[in-house]
C-alpha positions in Angstrom: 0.0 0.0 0.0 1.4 3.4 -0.7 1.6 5.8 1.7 0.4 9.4 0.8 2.3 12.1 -0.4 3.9 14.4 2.0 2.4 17.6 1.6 5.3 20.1 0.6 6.8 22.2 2.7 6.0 26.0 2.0 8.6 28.2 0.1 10.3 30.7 2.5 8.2 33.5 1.0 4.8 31.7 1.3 5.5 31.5 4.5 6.4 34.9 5.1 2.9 36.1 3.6 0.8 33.2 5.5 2.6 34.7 8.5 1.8 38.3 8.1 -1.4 37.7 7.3 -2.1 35.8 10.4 -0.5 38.4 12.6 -2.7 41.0 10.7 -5.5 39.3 11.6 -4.4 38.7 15.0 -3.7 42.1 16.3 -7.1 43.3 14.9 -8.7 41.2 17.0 -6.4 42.1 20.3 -4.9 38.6 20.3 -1.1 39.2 21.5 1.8 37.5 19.6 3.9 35.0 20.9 6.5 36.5 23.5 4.2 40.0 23.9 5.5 41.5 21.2 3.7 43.0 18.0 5.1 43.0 14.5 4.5 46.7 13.2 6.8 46.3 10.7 4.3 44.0 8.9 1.6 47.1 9.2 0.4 50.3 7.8 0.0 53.1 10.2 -4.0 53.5 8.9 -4.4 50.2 10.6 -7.7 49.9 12.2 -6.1 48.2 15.0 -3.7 51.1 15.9 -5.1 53.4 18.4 -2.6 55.2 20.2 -1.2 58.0 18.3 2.5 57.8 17.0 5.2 59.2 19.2 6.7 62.7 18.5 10.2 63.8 18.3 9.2 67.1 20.2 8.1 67.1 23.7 6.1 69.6 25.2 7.4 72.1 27.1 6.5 71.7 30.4 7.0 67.7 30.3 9.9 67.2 32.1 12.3 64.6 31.2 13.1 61.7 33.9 16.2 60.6 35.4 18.4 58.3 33.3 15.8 57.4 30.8 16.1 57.5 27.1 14.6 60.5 24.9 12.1 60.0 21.8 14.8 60.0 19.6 16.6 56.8 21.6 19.0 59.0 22.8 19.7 57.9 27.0 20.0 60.6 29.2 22.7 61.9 31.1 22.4 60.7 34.5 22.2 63.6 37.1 24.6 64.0 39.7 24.4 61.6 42.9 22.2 63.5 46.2 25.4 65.8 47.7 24.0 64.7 51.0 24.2 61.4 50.8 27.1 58.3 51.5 30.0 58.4 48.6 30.2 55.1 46.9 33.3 53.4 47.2 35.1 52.4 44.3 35.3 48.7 44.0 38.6 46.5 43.8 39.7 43.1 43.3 40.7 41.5 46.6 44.3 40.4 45.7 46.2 37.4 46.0 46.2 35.2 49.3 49.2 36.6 49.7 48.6 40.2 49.8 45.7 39.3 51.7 47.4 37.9 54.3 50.1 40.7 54.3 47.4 43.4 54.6 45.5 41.7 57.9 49.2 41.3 59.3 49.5 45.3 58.8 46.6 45.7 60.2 46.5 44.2 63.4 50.1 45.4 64.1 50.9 47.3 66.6 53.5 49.4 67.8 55.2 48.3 71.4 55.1 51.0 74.2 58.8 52.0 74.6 58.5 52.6 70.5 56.0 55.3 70.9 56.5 58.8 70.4 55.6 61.5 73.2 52.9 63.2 72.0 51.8 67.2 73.1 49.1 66.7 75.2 46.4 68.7 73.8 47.2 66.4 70.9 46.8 63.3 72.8 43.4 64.9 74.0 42.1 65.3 70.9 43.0 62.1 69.3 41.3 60.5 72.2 38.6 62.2 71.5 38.0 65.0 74.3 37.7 67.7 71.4 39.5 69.9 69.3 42.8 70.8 69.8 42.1 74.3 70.3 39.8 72.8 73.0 42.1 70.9 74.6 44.3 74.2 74.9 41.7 76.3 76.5 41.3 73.2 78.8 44.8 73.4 79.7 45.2 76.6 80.5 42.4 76.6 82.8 43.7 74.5 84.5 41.5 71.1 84.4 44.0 68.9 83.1 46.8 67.2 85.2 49.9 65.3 84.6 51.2 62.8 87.0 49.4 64.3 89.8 50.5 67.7 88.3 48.6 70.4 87.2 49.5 71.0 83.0 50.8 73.4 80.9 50.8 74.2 77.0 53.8 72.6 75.7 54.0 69.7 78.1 54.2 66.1 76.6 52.8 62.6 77.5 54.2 59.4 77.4 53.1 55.8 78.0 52.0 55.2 81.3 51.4 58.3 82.2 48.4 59.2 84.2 46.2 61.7 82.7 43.2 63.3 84.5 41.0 66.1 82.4 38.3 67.2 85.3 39.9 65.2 87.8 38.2 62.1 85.7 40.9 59.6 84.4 41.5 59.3 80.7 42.9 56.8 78.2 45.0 58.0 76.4 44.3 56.4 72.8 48.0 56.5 70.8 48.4 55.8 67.1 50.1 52.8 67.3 48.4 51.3 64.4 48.9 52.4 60.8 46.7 55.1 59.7 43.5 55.3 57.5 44.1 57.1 54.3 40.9 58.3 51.6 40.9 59.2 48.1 38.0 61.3 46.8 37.1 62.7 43.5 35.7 65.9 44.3 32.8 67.5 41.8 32.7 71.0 41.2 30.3 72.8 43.7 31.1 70.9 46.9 32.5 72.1 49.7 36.1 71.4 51.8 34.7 72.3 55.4 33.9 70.5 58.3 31.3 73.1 59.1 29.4 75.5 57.1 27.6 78.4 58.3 24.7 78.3 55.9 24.6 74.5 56.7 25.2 73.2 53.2 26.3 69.9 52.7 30.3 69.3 52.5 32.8 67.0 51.1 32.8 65.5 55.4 29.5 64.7 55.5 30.1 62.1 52.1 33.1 60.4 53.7 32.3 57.0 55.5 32.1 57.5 58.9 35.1 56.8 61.7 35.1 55.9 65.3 37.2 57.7 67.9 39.0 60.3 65.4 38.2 62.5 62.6 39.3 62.9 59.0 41.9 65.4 58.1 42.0 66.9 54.8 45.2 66.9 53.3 45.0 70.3 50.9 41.9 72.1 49.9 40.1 72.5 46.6 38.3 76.1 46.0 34.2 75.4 45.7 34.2 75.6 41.3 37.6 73.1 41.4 37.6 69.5 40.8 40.0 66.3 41.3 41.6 64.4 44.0 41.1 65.1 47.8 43.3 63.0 50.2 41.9 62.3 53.8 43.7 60.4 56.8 44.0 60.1 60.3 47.3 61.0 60.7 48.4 64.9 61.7 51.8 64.2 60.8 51.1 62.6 57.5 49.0 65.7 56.6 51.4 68.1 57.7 54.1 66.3 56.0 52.3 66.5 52.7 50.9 70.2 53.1 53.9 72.5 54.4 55.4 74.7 52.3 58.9 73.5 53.7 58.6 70.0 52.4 57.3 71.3 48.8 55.1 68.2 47.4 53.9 68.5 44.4 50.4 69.6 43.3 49.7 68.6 39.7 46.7 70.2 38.0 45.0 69.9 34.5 43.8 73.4 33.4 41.4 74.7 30.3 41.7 78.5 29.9 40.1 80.3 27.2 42.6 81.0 24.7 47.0 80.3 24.6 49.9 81.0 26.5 52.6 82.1 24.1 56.3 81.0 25.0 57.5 84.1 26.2 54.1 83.8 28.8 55.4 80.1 29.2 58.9 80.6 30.2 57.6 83.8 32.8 55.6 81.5 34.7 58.0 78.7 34.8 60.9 81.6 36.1 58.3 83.1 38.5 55.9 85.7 38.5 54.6 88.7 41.3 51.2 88.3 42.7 49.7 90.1 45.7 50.8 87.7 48.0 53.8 87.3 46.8 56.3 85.4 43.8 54.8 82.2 42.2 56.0 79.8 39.4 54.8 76.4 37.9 57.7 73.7 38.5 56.6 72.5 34.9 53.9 73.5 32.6 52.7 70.9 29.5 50.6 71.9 26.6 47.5 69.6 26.6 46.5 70.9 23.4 42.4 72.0 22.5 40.0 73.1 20.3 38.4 76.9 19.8 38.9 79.1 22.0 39.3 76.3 24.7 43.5 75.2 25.3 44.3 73.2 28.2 47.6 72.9 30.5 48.8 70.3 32.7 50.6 72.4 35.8 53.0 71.4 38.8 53.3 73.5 41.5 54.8 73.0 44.9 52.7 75.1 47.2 48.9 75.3 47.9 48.1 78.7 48.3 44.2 79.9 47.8 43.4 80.1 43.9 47.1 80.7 42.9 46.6 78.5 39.9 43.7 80.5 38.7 45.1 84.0 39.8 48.5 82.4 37.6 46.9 82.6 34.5 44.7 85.2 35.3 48.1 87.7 35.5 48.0 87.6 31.6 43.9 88.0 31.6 43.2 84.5 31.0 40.2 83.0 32.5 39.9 79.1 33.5 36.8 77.9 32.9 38.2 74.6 34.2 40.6 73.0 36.9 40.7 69.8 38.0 44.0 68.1 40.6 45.4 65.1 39.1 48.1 64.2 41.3 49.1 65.3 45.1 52.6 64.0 45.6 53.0 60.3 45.9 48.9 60.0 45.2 47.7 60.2 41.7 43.4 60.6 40.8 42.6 56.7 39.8 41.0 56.7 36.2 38.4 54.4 37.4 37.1 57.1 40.2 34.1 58.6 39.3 33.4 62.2 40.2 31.5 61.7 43.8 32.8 58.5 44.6 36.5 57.6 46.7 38.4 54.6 47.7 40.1 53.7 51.0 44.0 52.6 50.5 44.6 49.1 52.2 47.6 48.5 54.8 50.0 47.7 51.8 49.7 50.9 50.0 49.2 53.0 53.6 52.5 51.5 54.3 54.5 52.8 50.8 52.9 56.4 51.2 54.3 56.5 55.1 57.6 55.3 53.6 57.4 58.1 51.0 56.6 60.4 53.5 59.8 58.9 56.1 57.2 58.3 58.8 56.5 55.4 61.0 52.8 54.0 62.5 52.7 57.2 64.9 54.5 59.5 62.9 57.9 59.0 64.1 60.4 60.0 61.6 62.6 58.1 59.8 66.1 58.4 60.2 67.3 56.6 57.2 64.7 56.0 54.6 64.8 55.3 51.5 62.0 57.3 49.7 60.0 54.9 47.4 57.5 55.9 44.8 54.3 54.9 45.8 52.0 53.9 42.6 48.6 53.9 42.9 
């Protein structure tokens, strides 16, 4: 007996037709396509079927556009800056080797022995403990409601190990930095402020920084409120007063755009030093970055900090900077990963090669005999 014919199989564009014609058919009567999805493409715009009118390219005025979604043209939208008030992210690493691992928690839970400590001044002591500001402890001092020993104090005294300390004839424990300390990176945005307090009670640069117990971040440099770039925070005086005297010069390394060019005689004046109200300045070097327009950019060294001295630099030869951003403070360099608003906390290996840059020990001891090496981030 012979079996029937097998129908045959439809040509490729048969079946494109029997398909658009069932999907025609389909969406006028509201049935949805497989996956939820409706094939336009096969459709005219007169369609019966088509109610909603057609997207335009133009929105009205007052319809606002919402945060990180995509325009009518497809476009996506430029997220908005993160809430100034609220927790900086930090920037995420891998973990390391088992190895460094293990070296970091080693770090870490060292500590320094007593007879290695340093002496500290006592108002210092105070305040690291946590008692108050220095200037607090001071004032404290003086009137009289600290003691030494059994001893009333005196500015300039020191405190060592052992040594019993009474502020309002209360005991105190004395907290000493025999660990290593805690060093942040932040990318500042332009707009946010470098203060712990601010009269008009805006938020600041502090208030972003994750939180510490029993001490306080110190800022290491300032950035002016319309300048953006690297902020470095630590627990350690020492460490930020190594980095931000003038006698010590590290450098401060800043990319600038200015509207319109230095020419070279301008160049080699700022690079031999130049008079401005508060006295001579020079860039240590000075790079073209190149630019477009109107718009030229510079990367700067400098080896001081004074307030706006790169800005009032340029503008000596009328030149305004419409931007300024810090790159690099000494042995620290502004990761390219870092997005504006976010920072990232050094671990013990890396705390350890800035305080042997700086030829300072856990407690800020110096170094006799160190051998400076370059800490890369």
């Amino acid at each position: 007996m012979k079996s029937a014919p097998r129908a045959r199989r439809p040509q490729p564009e048969i079946r494109e037709q029997r398909t658009a014609r069932n999907d025609v058919a389909s969406l006028r009567a509201g049935k949805p396509q497989p996956g939820g999805r409706r094939r336009k493409e096969n459709l005219d715009a007169t369609d019966e079927w088509q109610t909603r009118p057609p997207k335009t390219a133009v929105k009205a005025p007052d319809q606002g556009r919402s945060q990180g979604g995509a325009t009518s043209e497809g476009r996506r939208e430029k997220r908005r800056d993160p809430d100034p008030a609220a927790r900086a992210k930090r920037l995420k690493v891998r973990a390391g080797s088992q190895k460094e691992v293990a070296i970091q928690k080693q770090l870490r839970d060292k500590r320094l022995p007593a007879e290695q400590l340093n002496a500290e001044r006592l108002q210092k002591a105070l305040a690291f403990t946590g008692y108050g500001s220095r200037r607090d402890m001071e004032e404290a001092i003086e009137a009289g409601r600290v003691s030494v020993n059994g001893k009333v104090a005196k500015l300039g005294d020191k405190v060592h190990p052992g040594d019993e300390v009474r502020f309002d004839n209360k005991r105190v424990n004395i907290k000493w930095q025999d660990r290593l300390p805690r060093i942040v990176i932040y990318h500042k945005q332009e707009g946010e402020l470098v203060s712990r307090d601010d009269p008009e009670g805006r938020t600041t640069v502090f208030d972003r920084l994750p939180k510490i117990d029993n001490s306080k971040w110190i800022a290491i440099g300032r950035l002016d409120f319309n300048t953006s770039g690297l902020l470095i925070f630590t627990t350690s005086g020492d460490l930020a007063n190594k980095m931000m005297h003038p006698r010590f010069e590290v450098e401060r390394e800043y990319a600038v755009r200015v509207l319109g060019e230095l020419t070279d005689e301008q160049k080699k004046e700022l690079l031999k030093g130049i008079e401005l109200d508060d006295g001579p300045a020079r860039f240590d070097r000075l790079a073209d970055g190149g630019g477009e327009g109107q718009n030229h950019w510079y990367h700067v060294i400098l080896r001081e900090g004074r307030n706006r001295e790169v800005r009032r630099m340029f503008e000596y030869y009328g030149m305004t900077v419409s931007r300024l951003m810090r790159v690099r403070f000494g042995a620290l360099s502004l990761p390219p990963r870092l997005k504006r608003g976010q920072f990232y906390e050094l671990n013990e290996t890396e705390v350890l090669g800035v305080m042997k840059w700086a030829g300072l020990r856990m407690n800020g001891q110096e170094k006799t005999a160190v051998k400076r090496a370059q800490f890369q981030e």
